[in-house]
C-alpha positions as CSV (number, residue, x, y, z in Angstrom):
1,X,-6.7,-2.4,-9.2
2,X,-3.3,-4.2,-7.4
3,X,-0.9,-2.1,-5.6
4,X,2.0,-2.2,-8.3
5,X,5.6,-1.0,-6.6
6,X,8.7,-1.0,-8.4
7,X,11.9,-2.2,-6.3
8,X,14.6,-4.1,-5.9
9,X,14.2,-7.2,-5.0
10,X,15.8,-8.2,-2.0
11,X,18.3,-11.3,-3.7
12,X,17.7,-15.3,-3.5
13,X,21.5,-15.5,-2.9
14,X,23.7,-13.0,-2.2
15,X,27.1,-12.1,-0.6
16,X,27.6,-8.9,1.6
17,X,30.7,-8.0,2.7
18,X,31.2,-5.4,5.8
19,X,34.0,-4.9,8.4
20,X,35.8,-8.6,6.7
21,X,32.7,-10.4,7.3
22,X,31.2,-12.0,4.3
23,X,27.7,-13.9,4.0
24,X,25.2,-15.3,1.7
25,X,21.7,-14.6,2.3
26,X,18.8,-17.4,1.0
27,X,15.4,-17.8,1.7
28,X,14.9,-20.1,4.9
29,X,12.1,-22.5,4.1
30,X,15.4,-24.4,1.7
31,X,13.6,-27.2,0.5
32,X,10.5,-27.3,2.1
33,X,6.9,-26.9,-0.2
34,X,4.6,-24.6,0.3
35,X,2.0,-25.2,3.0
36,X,-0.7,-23.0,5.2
37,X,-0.5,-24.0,9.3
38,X,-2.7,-22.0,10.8
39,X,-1.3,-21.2,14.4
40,X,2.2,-22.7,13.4
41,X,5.2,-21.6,10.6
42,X,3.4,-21.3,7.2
43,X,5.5,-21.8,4.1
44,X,5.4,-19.4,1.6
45,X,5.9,-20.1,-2.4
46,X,9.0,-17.3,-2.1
47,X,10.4,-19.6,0.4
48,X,9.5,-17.5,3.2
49,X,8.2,-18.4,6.4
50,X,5.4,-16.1,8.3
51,X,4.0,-16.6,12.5
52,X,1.4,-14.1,12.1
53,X,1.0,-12.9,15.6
54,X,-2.6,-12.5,17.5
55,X,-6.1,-13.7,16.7
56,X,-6.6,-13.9,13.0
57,X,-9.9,-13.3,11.1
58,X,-9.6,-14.6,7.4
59,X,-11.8,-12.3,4.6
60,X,-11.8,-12.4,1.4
61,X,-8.6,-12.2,-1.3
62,X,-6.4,-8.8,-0.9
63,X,-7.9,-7.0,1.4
64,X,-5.9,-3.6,0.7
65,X,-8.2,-1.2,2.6
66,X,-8.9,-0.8,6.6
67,X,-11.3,1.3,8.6
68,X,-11.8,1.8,12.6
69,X,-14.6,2.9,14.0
70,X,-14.2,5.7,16.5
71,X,-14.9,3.3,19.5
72,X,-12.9,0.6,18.5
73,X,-15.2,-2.0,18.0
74,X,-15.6,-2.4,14.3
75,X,-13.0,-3.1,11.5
76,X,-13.8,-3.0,7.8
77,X,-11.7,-4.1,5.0
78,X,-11.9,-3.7,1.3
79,X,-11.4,-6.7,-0.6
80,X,-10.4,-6.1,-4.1
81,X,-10.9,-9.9,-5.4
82,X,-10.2,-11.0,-7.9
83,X,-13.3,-12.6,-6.5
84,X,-15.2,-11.8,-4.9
85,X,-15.3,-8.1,-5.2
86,X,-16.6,-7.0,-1.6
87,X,-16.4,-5.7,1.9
88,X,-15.7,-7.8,5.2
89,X,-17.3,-6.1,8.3
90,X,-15.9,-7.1,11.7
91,X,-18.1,-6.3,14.5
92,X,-17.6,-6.6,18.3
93,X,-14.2,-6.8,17.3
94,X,-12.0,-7.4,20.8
95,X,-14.5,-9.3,22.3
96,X,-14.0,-13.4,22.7
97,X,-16.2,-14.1,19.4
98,X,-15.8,-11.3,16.7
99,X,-18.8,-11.2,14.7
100,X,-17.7,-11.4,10.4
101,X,-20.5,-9.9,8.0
102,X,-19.0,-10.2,4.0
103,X,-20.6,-7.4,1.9
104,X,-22.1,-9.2,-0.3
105,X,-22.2,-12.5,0.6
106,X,-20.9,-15.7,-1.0
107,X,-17.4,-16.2,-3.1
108,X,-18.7,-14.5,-6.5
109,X,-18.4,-10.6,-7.0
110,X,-21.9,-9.5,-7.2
111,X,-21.7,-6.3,-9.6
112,X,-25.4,-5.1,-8.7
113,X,-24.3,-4.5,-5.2
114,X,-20.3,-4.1,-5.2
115,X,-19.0,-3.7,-8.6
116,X,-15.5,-2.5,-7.8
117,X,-13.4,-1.1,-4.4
118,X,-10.5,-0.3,-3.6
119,X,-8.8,1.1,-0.6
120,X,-11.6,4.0,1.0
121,X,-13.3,3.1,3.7
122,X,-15.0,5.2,6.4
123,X,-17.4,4.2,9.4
124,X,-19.8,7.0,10.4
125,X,-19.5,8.3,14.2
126,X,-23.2,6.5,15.2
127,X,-21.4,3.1,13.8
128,X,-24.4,2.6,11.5
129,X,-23.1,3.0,8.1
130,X,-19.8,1.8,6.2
131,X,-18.7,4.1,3.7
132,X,-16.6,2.5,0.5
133,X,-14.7,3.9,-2.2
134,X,-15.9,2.5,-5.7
135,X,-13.0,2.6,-7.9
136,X,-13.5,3.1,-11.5
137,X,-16.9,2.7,-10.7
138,X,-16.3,6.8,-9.8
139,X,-19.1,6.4,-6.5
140,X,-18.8,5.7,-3.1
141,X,-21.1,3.1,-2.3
142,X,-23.1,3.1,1.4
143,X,-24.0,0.1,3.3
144,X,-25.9,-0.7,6.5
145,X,-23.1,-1.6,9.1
146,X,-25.6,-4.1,11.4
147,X,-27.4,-6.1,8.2
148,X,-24.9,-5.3,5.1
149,X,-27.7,-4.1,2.9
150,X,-26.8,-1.6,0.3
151,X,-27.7,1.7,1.0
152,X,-27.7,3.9,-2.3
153,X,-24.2,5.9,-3.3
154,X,-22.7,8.8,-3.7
155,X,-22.1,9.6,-7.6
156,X,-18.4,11.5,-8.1
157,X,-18.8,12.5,-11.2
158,X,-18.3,16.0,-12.4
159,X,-19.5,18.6,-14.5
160,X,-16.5,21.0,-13.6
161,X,-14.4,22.0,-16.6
162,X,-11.0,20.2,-16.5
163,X,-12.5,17.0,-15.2
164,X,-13.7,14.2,-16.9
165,X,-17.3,14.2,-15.9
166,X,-17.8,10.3,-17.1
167,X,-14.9,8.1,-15.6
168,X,-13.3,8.4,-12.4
169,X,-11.4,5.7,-10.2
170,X,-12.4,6.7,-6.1
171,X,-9.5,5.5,-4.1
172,X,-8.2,6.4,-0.6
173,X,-10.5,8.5,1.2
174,X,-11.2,10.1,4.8
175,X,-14.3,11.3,6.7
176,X,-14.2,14.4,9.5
177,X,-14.8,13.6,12.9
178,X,-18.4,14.6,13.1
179,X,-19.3,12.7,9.8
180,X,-20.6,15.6,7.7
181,X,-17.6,15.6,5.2
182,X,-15.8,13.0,3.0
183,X,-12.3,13.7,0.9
184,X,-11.2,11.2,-1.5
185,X,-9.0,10.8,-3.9
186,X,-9.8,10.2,-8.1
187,X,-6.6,8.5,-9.3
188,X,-7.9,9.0,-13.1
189,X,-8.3,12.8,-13.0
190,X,-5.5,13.9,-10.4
191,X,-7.7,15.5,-7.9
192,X,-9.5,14.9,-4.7
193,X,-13.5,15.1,-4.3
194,X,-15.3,16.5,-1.4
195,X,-18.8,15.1,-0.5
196,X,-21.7,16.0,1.5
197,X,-22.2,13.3,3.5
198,X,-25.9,14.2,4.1
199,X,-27.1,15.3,0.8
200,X,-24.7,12.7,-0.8
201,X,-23.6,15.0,-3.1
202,X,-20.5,16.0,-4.8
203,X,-19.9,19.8,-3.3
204,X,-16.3,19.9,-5.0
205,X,-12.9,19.1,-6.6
206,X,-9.3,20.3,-5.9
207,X,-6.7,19.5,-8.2
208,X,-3.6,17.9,-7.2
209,X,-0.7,15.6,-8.6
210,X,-0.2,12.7,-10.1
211,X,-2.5,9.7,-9.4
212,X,-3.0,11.0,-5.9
213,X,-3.5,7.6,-3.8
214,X,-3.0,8.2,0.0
215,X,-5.1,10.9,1.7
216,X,-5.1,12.1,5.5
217,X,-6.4,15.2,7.9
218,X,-4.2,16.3,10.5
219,X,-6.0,16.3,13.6
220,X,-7.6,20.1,14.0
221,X,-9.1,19.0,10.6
222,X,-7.6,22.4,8.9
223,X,-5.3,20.1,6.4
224,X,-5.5,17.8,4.2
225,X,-2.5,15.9,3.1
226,X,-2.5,13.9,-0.2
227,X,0.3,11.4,-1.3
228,X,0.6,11.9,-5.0
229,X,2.6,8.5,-6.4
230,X,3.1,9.0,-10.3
231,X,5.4,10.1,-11.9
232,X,4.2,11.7,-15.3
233,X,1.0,12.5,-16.7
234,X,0.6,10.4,-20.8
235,X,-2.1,11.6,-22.7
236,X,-3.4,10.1,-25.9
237,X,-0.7,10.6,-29.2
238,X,-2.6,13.1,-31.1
239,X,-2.7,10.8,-33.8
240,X,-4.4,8.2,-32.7
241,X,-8.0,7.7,-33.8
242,X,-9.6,6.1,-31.5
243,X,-12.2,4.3,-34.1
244,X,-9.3,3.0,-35.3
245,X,-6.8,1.4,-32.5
246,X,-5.2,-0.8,-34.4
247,X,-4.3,1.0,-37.4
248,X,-3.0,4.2,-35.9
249,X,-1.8,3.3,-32.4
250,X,2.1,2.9,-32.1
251,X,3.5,-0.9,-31.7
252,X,6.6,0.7,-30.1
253,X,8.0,2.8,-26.9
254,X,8.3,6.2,-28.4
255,X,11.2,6.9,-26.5
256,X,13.5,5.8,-23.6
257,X,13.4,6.2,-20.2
258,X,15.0,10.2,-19.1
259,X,16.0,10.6,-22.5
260,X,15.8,14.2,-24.2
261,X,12.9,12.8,-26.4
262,X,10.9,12.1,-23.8
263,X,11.4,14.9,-21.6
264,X,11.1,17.3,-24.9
265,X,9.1,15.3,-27.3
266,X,9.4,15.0,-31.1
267,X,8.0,15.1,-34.7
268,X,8.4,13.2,-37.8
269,X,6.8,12.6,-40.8
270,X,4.1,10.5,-39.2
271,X,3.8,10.9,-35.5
272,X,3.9,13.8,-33.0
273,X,4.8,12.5,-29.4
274,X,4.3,15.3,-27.1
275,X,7.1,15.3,-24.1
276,X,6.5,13.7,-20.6
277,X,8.3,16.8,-19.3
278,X,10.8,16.6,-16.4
279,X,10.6,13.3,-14.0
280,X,11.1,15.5,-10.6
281,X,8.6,17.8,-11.1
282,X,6.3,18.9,-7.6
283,X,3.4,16.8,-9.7
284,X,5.4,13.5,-9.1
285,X,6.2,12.0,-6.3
286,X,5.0,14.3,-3.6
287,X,2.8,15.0,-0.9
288,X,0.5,18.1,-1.5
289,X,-1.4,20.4,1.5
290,X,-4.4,21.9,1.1
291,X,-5.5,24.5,3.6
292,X,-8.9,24.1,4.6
293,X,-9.3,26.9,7.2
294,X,-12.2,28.5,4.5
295,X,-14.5,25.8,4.0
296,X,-16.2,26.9,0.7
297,X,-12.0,28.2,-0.4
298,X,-9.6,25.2,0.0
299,X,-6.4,25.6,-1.7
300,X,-3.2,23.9,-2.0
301,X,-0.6,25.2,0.0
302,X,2.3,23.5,-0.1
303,X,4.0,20.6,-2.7
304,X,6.8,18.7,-1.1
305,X,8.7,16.1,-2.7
306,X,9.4,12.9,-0.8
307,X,12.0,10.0,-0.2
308,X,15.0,10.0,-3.2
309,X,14.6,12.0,-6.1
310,X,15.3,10.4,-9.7
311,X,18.3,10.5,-10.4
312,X,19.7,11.0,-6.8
313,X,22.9,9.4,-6.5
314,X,22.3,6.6,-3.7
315,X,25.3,4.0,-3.2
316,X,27.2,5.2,-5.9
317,X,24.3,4.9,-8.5
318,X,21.5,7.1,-9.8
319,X,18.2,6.1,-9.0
320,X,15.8,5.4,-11.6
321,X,12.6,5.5,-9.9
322,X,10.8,7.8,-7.8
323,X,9.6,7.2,-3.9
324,X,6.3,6.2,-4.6
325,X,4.5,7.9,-1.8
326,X,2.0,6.0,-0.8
327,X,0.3,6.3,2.8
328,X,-0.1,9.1,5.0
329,X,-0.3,9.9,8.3
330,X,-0.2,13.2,10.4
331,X,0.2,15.0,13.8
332,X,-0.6,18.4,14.4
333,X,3.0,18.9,13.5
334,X,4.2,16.5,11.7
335,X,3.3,14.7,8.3
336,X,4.8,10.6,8.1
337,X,4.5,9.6,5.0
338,X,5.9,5.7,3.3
339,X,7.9,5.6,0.5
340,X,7.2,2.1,-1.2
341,X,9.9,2.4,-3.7
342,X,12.6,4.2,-1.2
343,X,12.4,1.7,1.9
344,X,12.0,5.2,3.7
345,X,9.3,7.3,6.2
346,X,10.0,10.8,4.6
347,X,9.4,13.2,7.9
348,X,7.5,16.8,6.9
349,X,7.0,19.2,9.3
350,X,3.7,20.7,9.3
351,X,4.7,24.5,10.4
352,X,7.6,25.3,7.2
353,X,6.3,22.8,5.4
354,X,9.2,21.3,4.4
355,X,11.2,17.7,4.5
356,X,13.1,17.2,7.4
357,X,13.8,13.7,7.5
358,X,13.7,10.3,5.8
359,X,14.2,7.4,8.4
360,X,14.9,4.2,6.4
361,X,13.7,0.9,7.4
362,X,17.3,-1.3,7.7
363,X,15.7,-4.7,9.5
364,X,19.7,-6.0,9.8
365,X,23.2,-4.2,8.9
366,X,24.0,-7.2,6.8
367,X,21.0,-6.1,4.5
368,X,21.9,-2.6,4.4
369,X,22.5,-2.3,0.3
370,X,19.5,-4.1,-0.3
371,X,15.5,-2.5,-1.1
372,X,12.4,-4.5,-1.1
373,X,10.8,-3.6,2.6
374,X,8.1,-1.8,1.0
375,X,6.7,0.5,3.5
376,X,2.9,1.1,3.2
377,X,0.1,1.7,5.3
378,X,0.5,3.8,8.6
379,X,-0.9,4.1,12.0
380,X,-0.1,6.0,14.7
381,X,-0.6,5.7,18.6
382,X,-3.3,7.7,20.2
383,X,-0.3,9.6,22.4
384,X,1.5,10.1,19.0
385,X,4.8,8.4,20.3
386,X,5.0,5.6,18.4
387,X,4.0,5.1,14.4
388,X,3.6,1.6,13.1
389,X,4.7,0.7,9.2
390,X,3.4,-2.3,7.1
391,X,6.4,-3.7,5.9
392,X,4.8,-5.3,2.7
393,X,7.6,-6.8,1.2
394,X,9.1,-8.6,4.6
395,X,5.8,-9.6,6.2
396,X,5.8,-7.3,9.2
397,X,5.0,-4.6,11.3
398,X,7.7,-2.0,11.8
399,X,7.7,0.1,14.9
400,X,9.0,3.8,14.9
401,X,9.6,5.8,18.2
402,X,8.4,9.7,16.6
403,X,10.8,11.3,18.9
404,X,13.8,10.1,17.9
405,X,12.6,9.0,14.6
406,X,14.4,5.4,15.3
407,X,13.2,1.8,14.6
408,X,12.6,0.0,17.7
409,X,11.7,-3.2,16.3
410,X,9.5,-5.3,14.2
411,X,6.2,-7.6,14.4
412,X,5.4,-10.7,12.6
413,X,2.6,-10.2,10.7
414,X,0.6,-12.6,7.2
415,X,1.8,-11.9,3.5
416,X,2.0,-8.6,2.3
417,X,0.4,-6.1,5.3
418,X,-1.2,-3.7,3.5
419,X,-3.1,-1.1,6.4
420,X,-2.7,-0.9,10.0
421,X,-4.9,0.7,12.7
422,X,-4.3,1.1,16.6
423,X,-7.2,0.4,18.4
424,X,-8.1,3.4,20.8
425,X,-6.5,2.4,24.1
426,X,-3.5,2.0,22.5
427,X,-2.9,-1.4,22.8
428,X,-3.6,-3.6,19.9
429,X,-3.2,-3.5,16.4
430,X,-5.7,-4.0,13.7
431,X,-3.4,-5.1,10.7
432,X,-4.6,-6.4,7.1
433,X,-2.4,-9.1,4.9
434,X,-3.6,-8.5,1.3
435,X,-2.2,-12.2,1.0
436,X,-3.3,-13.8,4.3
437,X,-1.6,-17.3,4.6
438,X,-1.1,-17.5,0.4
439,X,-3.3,-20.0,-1.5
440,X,-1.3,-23.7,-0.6
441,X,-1.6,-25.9,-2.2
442,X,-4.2,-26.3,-5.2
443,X,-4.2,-29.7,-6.0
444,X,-3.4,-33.0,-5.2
445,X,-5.0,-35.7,-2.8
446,X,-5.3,-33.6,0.2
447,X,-7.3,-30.9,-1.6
448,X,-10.8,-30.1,-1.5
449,X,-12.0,-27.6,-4.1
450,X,-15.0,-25.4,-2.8
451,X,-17.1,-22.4,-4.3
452,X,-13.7,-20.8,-4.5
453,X,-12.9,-23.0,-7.2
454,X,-8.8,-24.1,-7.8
455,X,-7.5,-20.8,-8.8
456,X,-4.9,-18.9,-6.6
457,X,-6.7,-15.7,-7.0
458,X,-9.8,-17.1,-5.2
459,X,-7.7,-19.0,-2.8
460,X,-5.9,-16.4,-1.6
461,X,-7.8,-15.2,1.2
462,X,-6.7,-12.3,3.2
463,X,-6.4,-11.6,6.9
464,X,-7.1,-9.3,10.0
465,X,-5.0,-9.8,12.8
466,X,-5.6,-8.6,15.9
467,X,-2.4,-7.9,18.2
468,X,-1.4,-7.1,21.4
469,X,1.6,-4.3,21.2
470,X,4.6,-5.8,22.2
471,X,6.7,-4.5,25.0
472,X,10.3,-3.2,24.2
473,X,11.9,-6.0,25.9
474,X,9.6,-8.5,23.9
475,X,10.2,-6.5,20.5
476,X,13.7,-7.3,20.5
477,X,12.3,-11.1,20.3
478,X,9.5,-10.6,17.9
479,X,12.2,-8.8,15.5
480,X,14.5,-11.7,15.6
481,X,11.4,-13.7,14.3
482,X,10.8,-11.3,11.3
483,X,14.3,-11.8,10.5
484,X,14.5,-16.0,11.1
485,X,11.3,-15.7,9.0
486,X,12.5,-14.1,5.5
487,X,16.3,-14.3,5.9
488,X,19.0,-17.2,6.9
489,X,22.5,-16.2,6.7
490,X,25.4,-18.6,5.7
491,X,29.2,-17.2,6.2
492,X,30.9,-17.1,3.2
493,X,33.7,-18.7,4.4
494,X,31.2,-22.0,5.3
495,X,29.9,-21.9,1.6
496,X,32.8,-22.2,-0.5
497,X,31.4,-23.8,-3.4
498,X,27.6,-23.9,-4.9
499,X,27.0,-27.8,-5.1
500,X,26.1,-27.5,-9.0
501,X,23.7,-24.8,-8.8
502,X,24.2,-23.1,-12.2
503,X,23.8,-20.2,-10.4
504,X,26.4,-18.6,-8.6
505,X,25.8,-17.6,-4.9
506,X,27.8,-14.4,-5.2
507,X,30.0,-12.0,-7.7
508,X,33.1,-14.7,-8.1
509,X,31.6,-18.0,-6.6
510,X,31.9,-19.6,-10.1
511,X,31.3,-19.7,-13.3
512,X,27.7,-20.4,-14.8
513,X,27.2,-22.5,-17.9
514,X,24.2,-20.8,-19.0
């Protein structure tokens, strides 16, 4: 499964105007094709430019999962292909020569030992064993840490009425401290499993909302927070056979987006759409608490709706999607969680369980109308002062000072962060890029082809960096890069006409033939 986010794409060209000033905003690269440098300014095929700071560790393609051991010393990442389909183990990680291990080996998935995975991970406290979520494979698989060998799994399935007991998709999931307890989430059946780790055995499920994806304990361990990121909840038309797709399946929407049909539903002479019900409902787009003070009682406590409702007027218009919830961190206190879809860290507090902020990730003033940051994973420091953000969609590292709920600053970082860690001194990151350095070129007469054929997918490895945390004084430098890397900015008054682009730069700059 691939992270899907719905935004607005931060423009090619276009003119902002603020306080007089006018500017068009373009990718940087201009002309130049696409091309990986390795320790320089890589190109991207968006005409982006990325400096990934620190050491970096290439794994396999989109690695949208991270783990930390407790010490420090191991990383894990989840690859989810499209090939191959594995793990990437990193051991001895700060020392001079990291030690890589891919789970299993070689550039082919290997569906007898890892047939799916996607997000999960979790290292036990003796650093022996690497715990992965299976996706729709509904387990979570066990490996030996030290040799990679497979070590059985942990079959979610369930018998409890309300659940379907034969499919399943394991994402996100966390383990307790003392490595006797797992929690993950089942995307398919809206609720989150909780595991013996010992007996490796399915002791129970809690329902919660919609395709629950991000999952998080707050640090006494008597929470669990859940980030719930769909909207409704479709269920088969009721007359659909399914022996017969084809002939009784609808070729057609049955209804548009927020309308009354499908909010209420309808019936005609041949087809009974049930309704969607209401978009803003505590099922969507929200961040659930479960109370775990009674180990064999946990309930859900609390539903609280994130980021920008639908609807919500923002700049004048409504918004049509929801926040998208998506990663979730917490202290004793406080809940952080990104909205992907909002450009937004929604701020809970743990106590009234309620929303008290949303601090939204602005990288410049000049692109201040504009979405497509895409906040995702989340990390915070061991003192709990500062929370880092992977800025997906602008190939960074944000930095947020929790006090004052501020952005400080930004890091360079590969294509597409996806998770983030801070090691346990407090000093370096552990980030992933789902998309590493891109794919390059994938022909012509400097390329090689390799087991990982000519295909982007395969290509497309991903990346671990591993970076020293910035000072303030050398944020302020290392956010200027972010911005040189993904933005250049032309006054509009420099720019008058577009040079024969059918295009037009900006709202008046000419008229297209097209």
């Amino acid at each position: 499964m691939k992270i899907i986010c719905v935004l607005l794409v931060l423009c090619y060209c276009a003119a902002y105007a603020q306080h007089g000033d006018q500017w068009i905003v373009t990718a940087p690269a201009g002309s130049l094709p696409a091309k990986i440098a390795i320790g320089g300014t890589t190109v991207l095929p968006n005409g982006r430019l990325i400096t990934p700071r620190g050491r970096t560790i290439r794994t396999a393609p989109h690695p949208y999962g991270l783990a930390l051991s407790g010490d420090g010393t191991i990383a894990v990442t989840a690859n989810s292909g499209t090939n191959p389909i594995s793990l990437s183990v990193i051991r001895d990680l700060l020392s001079d020569h990291p030690i890589e291990t891919q789970i299993p080996p070689g550039s082919k998935t290997d569906k007898g030992i890892l047939a799916s995975v996607f997000m999960g991970l979790a290292v036990s406290p003796d650093n022996r064993t690497v715990y992965a979520a299976g996706g729709q494979e509904n387990k979570i698989y066990c490996f030996d840490v030290q040799s990679g060998a497979p070590l059985g799994g942990i079959d979610c399935s369930s018998s409890e009425a309300g659940f379907d007991p034969a499919h399943g998709y394991i994402g996100d999931l966390v383990m307790t401290r003392d490595g006797s307890t797992i929690y993950a989430v089942d995307q398919i059946n809206f609720r989150v499993v909780e595991v013996d780790v010992a007996a490796k055995k399915l002791v129970r499920s809690i329902k919660v909302g919609r395709y629950p994806f991000g999952i998080t304990l707050s640090p006494d361990e008597t929470s669990l927070f859940v980030a719930n990121v769909g909207m409704y909840e479709y269920k088969v038309l009721p007359s659909v056979d399914a022996k017969n797709l084809p002939g009784t399946a609808l070729n057609y929407p049955t209804s548009a987006y927020l309308s009354k049909e499908s909010v209420e539903g309808y019936r005609s002479d041949s087809v009974d759409v049930p309704g969607l019900g209401e978009a803003n409902v505590p099922e969507s787009f929200s961040v659930w608490k479960i109370d775990l003070w009674e180990k064999q009682h946990p309930r859900v406590t609390a539903k609280i709706k994130t980021g920008i409702l639908v609807g919500q007027i923002v700049d004048g218009i409504p918004a049509v999607g929801g926040s998208s919830p998506n990663s979730v961190v917490a202290t004793n206190d406080f809940v952080f969680v990104s909205n992907g879809n909002n450009d937004c860290i929604s701020v809970i507090d743990t106590h009234s369980d309620s929303l008290v902020a949303n601090v939204f990730i602005k990288p410049d003033d000049r692109l201040r109308t504009y979405r497509g940051i895409i906040p995702f994973g989340l990390a915070l420091s061991p003192d709990r002062r500062r929370l880092y953000v992977a800025e997906s969609g602008i190939n960074a590292v944000g930095v947020i000072d929790v006090r004052t709920r501020k952005i400080i600053g930004h890091i360079p970082t590969g294509w597409f962060p996806a998770k983030v860690k801070v090691t346990p001194d407090g000093r370096k990151l552990i980030v992933t890029s789902a998309k590493g350095y891109g794919s390059g070129p994938n022909g012509g007469s400097e390329f090689a082809a390799s087991g990982e054929g000519s295909g982007i997918g395969g290509l497309m490895k991903g990346a671990v960096s591993i970076i020293d945390i910035p000072g303030d004084d050398a944020l302020r430098n290392e956010t200027r890069q972010v911005l040189d890397n993904n933005f250049h900015f032309t006054p509009l008054a420099a720019k008058h006409t577009d040079g024969g682009n059918p295009i037009p730069s900006f709202n008046g700059g000419g008229k297209s033939p097209i």
